[in-house]
C-alpha positions in Angstrom: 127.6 89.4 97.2 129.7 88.3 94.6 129.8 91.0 91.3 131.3 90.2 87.9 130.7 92.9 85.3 132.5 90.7 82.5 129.5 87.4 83.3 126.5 87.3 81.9 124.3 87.7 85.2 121.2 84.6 85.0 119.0 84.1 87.7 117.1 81.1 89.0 114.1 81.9 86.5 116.0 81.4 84.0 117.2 78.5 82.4 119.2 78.0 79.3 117.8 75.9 76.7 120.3 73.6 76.1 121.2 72.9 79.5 118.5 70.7 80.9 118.4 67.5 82.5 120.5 65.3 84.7 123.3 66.0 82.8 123.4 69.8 84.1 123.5 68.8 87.5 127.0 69.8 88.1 127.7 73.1 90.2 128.6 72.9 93.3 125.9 72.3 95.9 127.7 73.9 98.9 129.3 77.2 98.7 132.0 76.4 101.4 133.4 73.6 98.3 137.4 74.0 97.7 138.4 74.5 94.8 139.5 70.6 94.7 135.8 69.7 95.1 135.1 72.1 92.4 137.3 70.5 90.3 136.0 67.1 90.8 132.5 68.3 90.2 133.4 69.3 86.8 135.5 66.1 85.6 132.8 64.5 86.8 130.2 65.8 84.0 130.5 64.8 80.3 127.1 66.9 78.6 126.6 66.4 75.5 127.3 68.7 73.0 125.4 72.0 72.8 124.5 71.9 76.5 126.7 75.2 78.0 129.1 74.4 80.8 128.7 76.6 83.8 129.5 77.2 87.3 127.2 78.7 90.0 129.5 80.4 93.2 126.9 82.1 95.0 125.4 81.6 98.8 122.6 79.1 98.0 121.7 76.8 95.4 119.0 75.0 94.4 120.2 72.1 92.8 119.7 72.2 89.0 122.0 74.2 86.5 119.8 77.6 85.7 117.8 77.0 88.9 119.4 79.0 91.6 118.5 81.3 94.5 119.2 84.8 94.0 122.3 86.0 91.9 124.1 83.7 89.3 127.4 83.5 87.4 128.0 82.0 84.6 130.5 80.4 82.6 129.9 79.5 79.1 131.8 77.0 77.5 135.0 77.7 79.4 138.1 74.5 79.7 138.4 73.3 83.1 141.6 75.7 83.6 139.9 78.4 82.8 137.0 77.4 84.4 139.6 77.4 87.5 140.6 80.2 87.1 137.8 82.3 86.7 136.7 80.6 90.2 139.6 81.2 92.1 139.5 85.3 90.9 135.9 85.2 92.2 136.4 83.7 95.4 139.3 86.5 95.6 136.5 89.2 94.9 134.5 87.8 97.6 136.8 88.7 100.4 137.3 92.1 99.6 136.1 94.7 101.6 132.4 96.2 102.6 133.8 99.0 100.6 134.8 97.7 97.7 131.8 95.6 97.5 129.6 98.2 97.5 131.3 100.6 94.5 131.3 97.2 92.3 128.8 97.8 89.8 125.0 95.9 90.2 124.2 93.5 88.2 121.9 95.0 85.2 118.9 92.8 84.9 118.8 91.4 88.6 115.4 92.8 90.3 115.2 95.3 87.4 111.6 95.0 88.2 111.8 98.0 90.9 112.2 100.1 87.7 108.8 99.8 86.2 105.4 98.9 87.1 103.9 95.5 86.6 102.4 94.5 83.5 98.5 95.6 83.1 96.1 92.6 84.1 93.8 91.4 80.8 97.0 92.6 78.6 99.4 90.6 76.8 102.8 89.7 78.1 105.8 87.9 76.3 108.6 86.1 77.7 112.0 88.1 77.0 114.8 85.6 79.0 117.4 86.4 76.5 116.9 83.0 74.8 116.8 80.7 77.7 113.0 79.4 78.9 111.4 80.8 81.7 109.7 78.9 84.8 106.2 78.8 85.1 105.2 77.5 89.0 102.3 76.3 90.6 102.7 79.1 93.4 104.8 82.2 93.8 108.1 82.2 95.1 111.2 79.5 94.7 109.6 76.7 97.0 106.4 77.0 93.6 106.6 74.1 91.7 107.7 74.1 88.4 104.7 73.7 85.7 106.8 74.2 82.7 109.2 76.2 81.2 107.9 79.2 78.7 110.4 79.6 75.7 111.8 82.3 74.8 108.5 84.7 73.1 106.1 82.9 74.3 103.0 85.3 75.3 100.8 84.7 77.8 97.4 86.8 79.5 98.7 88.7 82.5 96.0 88.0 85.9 95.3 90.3 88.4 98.0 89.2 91.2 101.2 90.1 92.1 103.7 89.1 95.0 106.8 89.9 96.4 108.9 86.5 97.3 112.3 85.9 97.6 113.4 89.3 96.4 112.1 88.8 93.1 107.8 90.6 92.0 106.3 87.3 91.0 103.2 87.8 88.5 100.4 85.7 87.9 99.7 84.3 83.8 98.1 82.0 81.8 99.5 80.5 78.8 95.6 79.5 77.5 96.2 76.2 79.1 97.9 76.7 82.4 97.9 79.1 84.6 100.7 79.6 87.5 103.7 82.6 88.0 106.7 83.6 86.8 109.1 86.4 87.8 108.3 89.1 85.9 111.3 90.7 85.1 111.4 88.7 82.2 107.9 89.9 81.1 107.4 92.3 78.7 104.6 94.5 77.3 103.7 92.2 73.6 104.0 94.8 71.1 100.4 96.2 69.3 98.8 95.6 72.5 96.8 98.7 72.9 97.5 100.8 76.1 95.1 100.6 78.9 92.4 102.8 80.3 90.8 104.0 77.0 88.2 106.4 77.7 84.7 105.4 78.6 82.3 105.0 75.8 79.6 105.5 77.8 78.5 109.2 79.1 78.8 110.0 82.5 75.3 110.0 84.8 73.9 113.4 85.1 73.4 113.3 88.7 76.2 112.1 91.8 75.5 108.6 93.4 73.8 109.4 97.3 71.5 112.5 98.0 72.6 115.8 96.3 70.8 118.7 97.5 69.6 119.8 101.5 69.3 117.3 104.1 67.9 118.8 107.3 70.1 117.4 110.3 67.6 118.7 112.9 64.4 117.9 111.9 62.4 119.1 109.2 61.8 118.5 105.6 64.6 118.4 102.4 64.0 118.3 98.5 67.1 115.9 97.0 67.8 114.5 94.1 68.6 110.9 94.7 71.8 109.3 92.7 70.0 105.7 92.7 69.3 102.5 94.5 67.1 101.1 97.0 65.1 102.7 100.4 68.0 101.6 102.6 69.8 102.8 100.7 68.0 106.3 101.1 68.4 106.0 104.9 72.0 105.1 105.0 72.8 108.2 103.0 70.5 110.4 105.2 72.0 109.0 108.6 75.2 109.3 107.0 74.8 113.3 106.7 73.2 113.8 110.2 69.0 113.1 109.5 67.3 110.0 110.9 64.7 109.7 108.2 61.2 109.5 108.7 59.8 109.1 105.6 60.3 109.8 101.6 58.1 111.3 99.1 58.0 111.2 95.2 55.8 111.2 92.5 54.5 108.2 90.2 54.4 108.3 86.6 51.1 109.9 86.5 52.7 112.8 89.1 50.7 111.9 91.9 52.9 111.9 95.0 53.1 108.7 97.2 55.3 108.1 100.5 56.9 105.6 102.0 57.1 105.9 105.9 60.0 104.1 107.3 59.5 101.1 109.9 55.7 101.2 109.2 53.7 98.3 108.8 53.6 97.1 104.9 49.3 97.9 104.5 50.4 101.4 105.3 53.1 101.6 102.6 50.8 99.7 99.9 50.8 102.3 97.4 54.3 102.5 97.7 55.3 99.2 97.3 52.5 98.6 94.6 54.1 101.6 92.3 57.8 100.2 92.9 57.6 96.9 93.5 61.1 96.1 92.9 62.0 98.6 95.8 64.2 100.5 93.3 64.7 104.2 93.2 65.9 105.3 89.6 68.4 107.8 90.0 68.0 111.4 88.8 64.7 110.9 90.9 63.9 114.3 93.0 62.6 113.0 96.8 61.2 115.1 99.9 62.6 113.3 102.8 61.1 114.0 106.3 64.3 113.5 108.8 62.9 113.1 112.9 65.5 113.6 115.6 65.6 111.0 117.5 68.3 108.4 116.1 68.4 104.2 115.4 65.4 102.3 115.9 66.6 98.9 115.0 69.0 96.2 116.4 70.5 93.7 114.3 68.2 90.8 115.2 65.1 92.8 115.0 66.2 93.4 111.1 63.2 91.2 109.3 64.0 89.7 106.1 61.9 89.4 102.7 59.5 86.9 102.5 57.0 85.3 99.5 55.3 88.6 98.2 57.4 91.2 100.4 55.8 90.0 103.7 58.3 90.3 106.4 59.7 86.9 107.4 59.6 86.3 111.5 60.2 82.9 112.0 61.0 81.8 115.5 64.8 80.5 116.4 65.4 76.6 115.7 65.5 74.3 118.7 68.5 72.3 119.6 67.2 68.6 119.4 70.3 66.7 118.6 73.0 64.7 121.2 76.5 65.9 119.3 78.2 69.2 120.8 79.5 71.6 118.4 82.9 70.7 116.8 85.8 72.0 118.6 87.6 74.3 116.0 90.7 76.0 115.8 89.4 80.1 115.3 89.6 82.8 117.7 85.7 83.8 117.2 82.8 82.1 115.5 79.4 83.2 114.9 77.0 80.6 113.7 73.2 82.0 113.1 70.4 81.3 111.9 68.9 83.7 108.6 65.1 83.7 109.7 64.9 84.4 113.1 68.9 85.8 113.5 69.3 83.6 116.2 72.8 83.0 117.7 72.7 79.1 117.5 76.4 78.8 118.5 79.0 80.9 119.3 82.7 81.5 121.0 83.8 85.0 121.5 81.4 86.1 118.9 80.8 89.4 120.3 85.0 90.0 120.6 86.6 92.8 118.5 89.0 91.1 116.3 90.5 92.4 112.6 88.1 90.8 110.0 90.1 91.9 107.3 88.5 91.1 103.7 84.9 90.4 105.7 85.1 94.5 105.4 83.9 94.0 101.7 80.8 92.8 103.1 80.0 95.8 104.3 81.1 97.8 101.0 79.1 95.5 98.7 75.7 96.2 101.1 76.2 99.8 100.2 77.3 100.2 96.8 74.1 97.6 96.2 72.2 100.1 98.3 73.5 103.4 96.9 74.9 102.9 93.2 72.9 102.3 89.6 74.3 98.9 88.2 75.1 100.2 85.3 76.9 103.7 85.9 80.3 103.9 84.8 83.0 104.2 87.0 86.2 105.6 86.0 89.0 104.9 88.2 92.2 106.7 89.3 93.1 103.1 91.8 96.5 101.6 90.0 96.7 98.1 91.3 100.0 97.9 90.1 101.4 99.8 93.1 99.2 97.1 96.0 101.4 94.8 95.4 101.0 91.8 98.1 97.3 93.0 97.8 94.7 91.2 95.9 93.1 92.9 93.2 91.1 92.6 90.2 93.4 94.7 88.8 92.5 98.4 87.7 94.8 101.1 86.6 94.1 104.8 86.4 91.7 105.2 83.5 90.0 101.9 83.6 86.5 102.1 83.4 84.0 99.0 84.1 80.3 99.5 85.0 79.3 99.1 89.2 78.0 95.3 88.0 81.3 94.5 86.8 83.1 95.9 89.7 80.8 94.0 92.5 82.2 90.7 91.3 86.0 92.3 91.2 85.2 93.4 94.7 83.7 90.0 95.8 85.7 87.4 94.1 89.0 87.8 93.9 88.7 90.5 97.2 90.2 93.5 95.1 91.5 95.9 97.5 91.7 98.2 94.2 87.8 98.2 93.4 86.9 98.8 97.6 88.8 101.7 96.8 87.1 103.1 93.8 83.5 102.0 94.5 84.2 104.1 97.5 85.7 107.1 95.8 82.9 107.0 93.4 80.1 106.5 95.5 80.9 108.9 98.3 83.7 111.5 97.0 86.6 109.9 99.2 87.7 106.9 101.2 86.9 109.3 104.2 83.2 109.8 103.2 82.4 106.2 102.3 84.2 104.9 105.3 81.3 107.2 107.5 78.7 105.6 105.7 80.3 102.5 106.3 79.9 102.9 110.0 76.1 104.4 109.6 75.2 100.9 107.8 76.3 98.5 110.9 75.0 101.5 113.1 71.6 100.9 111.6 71.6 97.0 112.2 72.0 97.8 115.3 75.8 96.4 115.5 77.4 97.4 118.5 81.3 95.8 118.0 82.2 97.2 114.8 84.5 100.4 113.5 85.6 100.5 110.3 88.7 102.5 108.9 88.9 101.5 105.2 86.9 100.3 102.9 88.9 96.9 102.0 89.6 95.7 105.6 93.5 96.3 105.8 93.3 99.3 108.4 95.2 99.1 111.6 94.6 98.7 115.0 91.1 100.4 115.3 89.7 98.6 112.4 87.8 95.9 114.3 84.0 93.9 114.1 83.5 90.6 115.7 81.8 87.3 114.3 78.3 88.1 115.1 78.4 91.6 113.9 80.0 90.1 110.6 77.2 87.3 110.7 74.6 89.9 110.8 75.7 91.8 107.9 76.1 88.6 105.6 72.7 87.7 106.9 71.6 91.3 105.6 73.7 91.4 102.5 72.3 88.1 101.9 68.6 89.0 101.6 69.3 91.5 98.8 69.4 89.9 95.1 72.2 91.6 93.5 74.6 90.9 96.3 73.6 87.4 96.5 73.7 86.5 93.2 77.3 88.3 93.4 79.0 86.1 96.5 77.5 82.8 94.8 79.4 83.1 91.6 82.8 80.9 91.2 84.0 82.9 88.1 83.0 85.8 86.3 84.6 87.8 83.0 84.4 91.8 83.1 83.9 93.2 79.7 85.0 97.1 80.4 87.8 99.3 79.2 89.5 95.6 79.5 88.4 91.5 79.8 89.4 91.0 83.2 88.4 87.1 84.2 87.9 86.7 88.4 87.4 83.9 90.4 86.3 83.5 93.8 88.4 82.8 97.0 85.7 81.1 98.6 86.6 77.6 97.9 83.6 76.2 99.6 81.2 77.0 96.8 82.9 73.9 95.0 83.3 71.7 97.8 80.4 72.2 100.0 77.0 71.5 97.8 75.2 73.6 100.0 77.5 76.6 100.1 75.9 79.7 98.1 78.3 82.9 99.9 79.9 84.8 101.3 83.5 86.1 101.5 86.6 85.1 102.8 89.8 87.2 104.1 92.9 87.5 105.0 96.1 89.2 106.4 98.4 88.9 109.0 96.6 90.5 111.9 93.1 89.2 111.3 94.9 85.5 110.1 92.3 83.2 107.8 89.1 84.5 108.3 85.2 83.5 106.4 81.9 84.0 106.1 79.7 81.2 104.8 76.0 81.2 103.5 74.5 77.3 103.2 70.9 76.4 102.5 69.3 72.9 103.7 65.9 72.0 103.1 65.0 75.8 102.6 67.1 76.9 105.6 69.6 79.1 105.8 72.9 79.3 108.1 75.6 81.5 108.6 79.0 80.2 109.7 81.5 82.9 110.2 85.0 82.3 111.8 87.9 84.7 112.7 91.6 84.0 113.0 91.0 80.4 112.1 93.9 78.5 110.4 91.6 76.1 109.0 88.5 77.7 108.4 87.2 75.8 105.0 87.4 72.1 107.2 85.7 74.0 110.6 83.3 75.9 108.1 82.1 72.6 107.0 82.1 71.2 110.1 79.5 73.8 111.8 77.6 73.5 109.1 77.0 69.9 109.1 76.3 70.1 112.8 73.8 72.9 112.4 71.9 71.6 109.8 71.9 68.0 111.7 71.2 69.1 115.3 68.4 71.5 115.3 64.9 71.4 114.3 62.8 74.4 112.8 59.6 74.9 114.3 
């Protein structure tokens, strides 16, 4: 690498604004260029006045004068003997020693970015690029696009993603009418903006999220105090801590106790269901729970679903009565099932152990549904500005956003940050929630899943297959707040910051029927979905693993579901 304390350093980011255009299309192209060619290059361009004369002499180039990749040298307004000059001295400096090259002096503002964290998302940045405009493109990195070119103080809303391309951090903005990435080293903090994570306004809950108080892992009877959310929820946290329960008692308004016994026939748990209809335990609500020894009583497809007025919904598996074959697709496993009866209709390797990566957020939505009041508080000590290459909604320490707002960071843009503190505030660590994690598919009866983490970017033992991941859309799906989650294309969180979201899953625009679930990716698990779609009142899951083109296949199964098989 070429270093020249005396030049100005510019990278490709930035270009200066008076040297635009075809006329700036004059360094050379190919770094192997004698001097001769150099020469000829520059007799060669007559810019108009105002428009800086330079030379690029670096390893690659790009094409255009400001638009180059990696390190730059400049030379301003320099005669061609000079200009020359200056080349043949650095072409000198480039044959210099290992040695020598590495006591020159860095370059200041090259990568300065490893010197401080990225901007906060919701805040305001502004473009410092020392007078030049900076590039904003359609997609990180220097193969993106250019959209424009932000002048010098411009500000713009910083998003919730960053990347690492081409040795440069590449943020995510919007200008108020486009949106697209620059490199952020020529972002800064706009002055007055306040700092984040102001304390939360609202007062913590008196009482923990989960059961607080003794659970009896043997058999036997425990008085809790239950942190909020629904019966399942109950029983995940009970299984989770070593009791199988058998049923819960609390008192109604008027203080008469009532009891709910679990797996019981609905007539027996009438009064139950009559004083809670809604199937909602406030938290701060003091339970007796009965715990049993014996262990899991239900399998995934025995898992009933709600029906009109809470009656359980067994419907028997449609019938294949069509001529066309599934559509051959591309992924390594694919689920597709039927929502009333849970029905495998299709499948290919479904039951195989693959990474699901983001699918895991399935599985943390079911249980912060289950086990958290939506309107707690959570303060957070996640900093999404150290994940990056992760996507995020984009919550530093301090933050604080109510469990509603942090579902659709979770489920829309996949934040890695938020699996981490829903987790952290619903169980007391990652460890803990990852348990109950692994209780929840343990109670559906799923037999090919082991979670690690709660965001789905764990190693090797971090596995679940397409049917298990079928089966827990298929039970994430029946409960309201989840669904009206996954079925959202954008959503704005009004908590210690306005942080806008959109959702991955593309198929909510382009498929009419489409109404969930996730999508995921990474580089073990490869492109990887879980889709909800509704036909004439029925509903199918596609989900597909390791599948380079899942939206196309997605569709695809869909269309041959809903057109091949008849519901009795």
């Amino acid at each position: 690498m070429v270093h020249a304390p005396m030049v100005a350093p510019r990278t490709h980011e930035r270009r200066a604004s008076g040297c635009r255009g075809a006329a700036c299309r004059h360094a050379p192209r190919n770094p192997q260029q004698s001097l001769d060619e150099i020469a000829t290059e520059l007799r060669k361009t007559r810019r108009p006045a105002g428009c800086g004369r330079c030379i690029a002499i670096q390893a690659e180039y790009s094409g255009t004068c400001g638009e180059k990749l990696g390190r730059t040298l400049t030379v301003p307004r320099l005669g061609l003997l000079a200009g020359l000059f200056l080349a043949l001295a650095l072409l000198g400096s480039a044959l210099t020693s290992d040695a020598a090259q590495a006591a020159a002096p860095e370059l200041p503002d090259v990568e300065n970015f490893a010197g401080r964290d990225p901007l906060v998302p919701g805040s305001t940045g502004i473009v410092r690029a020392e007078g030049d405009c900076l590039n904003l493109r359609e997609s990180p990195g220097l193969g993106g696009r250019p959209a424009t070119c932000l002048r010098e103080g411009t500000t713009v809303t910083i998003l919730p993603s960053v990347v690492t391309i081409d040795s440069l951090r590449w943020q995510m903005v919007n200008t108020g009418q486009l949106t697209g990435w620059v490199a952020d080293q020529y972002l800064q903090a706009h002055v007055g903006v306040p700092s984040a994570g102001p304390a939360c306004a609202a007062k913590p809950a008196a009482y923990k999220p989960g059961l607080t108080g003794f659970v009896p892992t043997n058999g036997g009877i425990g008085m809790v105090v239950w942190g909020g959310g629904t019966l399942s929820g109950v029983e995940n946290a009970a299984l989770s801590r070593g009791c199988t329960p058998k049923a819960v008692w609390t008192s109604r308004a008027d203080g008469e106790l009532i009891g709910y016994l679990y797996g019981a026939p609905d007539f027996v748990n009438s009064a139950w269901k009559t004083a809670m209809p809604d199937g909602w335990l406030s938290g701060g609500r003091v339970i007796l729970i009965v715990c049993e020894d014996a262990a899991g009583r239900t399998t995934a497809a025995s898992i009933t679903l709600p029906g009109p007025g809470g009656i359980p919904a067994k419907a028997p598996a449609p019938v294949f009565t069509g001529r066309a074959q599934a559509p051959t697709v591309t992924a390594k496993a694919v689920a597709v099932v039927d929502e009333a009866s849970g029905a495998l209709i299709y499948q290919k390797g479904a039951h195989d152990r693959l990474a699901p990566a983001s699918l895991t957020k399935i599985a943390t939505a079911i249980l912060a549904v289950e086990g958290i009041e939506p309107t707690s508080v959570v303060t957070t000590d996640v900093d999404s500005r150290t994940m990056v290459d992760s996507s995020v909604m984009g919550l530093i320490p301090g933050d604080c956003f109510a469990t509603s707002d942090l579902l659709y960071g979770l489920m829309l843009p996949s934040g890695n940050d938020v699996a981490l503190a829903l987790a952290r505030y619903q169980a007391g660590s990652d460890a803990a929630f990852v348990q109950g994690m692994n209780t929840l598919v343990k109670r559906l009866g799923l037999q090919n899943t082991t979670f690690t983490d709660p965001h789905g970017l764990g190693g090797e033992l971090h596995k679940s297959s397409a049917y298990d991941i079928a089966m827990l859309s298929r039970y994430g799906m029946s409960l309201p707040r989840f669904r009206d989650v996954v079925k959202t294309g954008s959503y704005t969180a009004k908590g210690a910051r306005a942080l806008t979201m959109y959702n991955t899953n593309s198929l909510l625009s382009s498929y009419p029927s489409a109404d969930g679930v996730k999508t995921g990716f990474t580089d073990d698990a490869g492109r990887t979905i879980s889709v909800s779609a509704v036909k004439n009142g029925r509903r199918v899951f596609v989900v597909l693993l390791n599948d380079l083109y899942r939206e196309a296949d997605s569709k695809a199964l869909l269309d041959w579901a809903f057109a091949n098989h008849t519901w009795p």
